[in-house]
C-alpha positions as a Python dict, from the first residue, in 0.01 Angstrom:
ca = {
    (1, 'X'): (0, 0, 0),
    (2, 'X'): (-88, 362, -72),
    (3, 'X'): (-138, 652, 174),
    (4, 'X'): (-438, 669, 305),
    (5, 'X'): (-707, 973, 369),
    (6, 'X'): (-751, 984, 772),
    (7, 'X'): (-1144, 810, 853),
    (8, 'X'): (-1073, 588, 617),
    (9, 'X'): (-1181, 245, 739),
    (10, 'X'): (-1011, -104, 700),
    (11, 'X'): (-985, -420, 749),
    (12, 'X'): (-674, -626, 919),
    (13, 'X'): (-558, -987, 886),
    (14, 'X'): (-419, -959, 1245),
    (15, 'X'): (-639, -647, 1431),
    (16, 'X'): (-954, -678, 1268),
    (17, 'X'): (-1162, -337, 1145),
    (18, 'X'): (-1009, -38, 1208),
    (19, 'X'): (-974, 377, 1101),
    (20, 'X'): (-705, 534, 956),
    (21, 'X'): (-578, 826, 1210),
    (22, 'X'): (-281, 952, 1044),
    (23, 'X'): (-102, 818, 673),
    (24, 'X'): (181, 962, 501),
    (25, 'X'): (477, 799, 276),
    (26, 'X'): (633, 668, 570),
    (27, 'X'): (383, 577, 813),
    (28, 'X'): (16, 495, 875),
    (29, 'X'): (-153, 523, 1229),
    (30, 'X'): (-450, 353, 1209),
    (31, 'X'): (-730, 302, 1544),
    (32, 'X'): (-883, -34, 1604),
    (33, 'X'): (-1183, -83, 1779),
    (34, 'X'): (-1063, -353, 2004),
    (35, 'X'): (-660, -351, 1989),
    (36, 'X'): (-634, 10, 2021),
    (37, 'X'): (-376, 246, 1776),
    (38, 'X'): (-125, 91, 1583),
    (39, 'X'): (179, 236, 1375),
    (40, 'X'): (268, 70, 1010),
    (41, 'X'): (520, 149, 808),
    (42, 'X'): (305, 245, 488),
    (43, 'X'): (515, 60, 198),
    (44, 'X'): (470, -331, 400),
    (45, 'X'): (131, -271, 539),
    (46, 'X'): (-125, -512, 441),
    (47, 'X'): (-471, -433, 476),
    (48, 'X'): (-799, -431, 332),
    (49, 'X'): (-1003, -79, 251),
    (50, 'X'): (-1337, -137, 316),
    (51, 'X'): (-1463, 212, 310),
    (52, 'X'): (-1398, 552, 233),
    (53, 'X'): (-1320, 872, 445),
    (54, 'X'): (-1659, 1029, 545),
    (55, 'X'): (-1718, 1386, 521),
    (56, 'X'): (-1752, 1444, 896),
    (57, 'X'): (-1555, 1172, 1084),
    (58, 'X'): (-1704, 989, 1348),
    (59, 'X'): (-1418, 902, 1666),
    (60, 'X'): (-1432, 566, 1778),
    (61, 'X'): (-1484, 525, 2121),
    (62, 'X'): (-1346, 257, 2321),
    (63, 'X'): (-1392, 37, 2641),
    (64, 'X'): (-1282, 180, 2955),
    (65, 'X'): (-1030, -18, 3117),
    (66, 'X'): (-1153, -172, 3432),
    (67, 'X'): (-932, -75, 3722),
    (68, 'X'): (-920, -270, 4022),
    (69, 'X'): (-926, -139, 4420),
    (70, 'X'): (-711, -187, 4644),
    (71, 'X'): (-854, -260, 5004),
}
């Protein structure tokens, strides 16, 4: 796989539809919307681009952990 441009989005076998974060030669960080951020090493990452970086990029926002109280 090639480096990616950060807001790219994609598509994982495992994680499902994510954004690319960060990509250089090495690595690519990519955000999923429901496993969180994930680190791949660039050359052995399989995934499918399904769009490309917008102009202004839009941060996912996640679910807020539910935390439970202690009595």
């Amino acid at each position: 796989m090639q480096v990616l441009s950060s807001g790219q989005q994609v598509k994982h076998q495992q994680y499902g539809l994510g954004i690319v974060t960060e990509s250089d030669a090495e690595r690519t960080a990519i955000d999923f919307n429901d496993h969180g951020r994930k680190l791949f090493v660039t050359s052995m990452m399989t995934a499918e681009l399904i769009g490309d970086a917008p102009v202004n990029p839009v941060r996912t926002k996640r679910r807020a952990r539910k935390v439970a109280r202690r009595s």
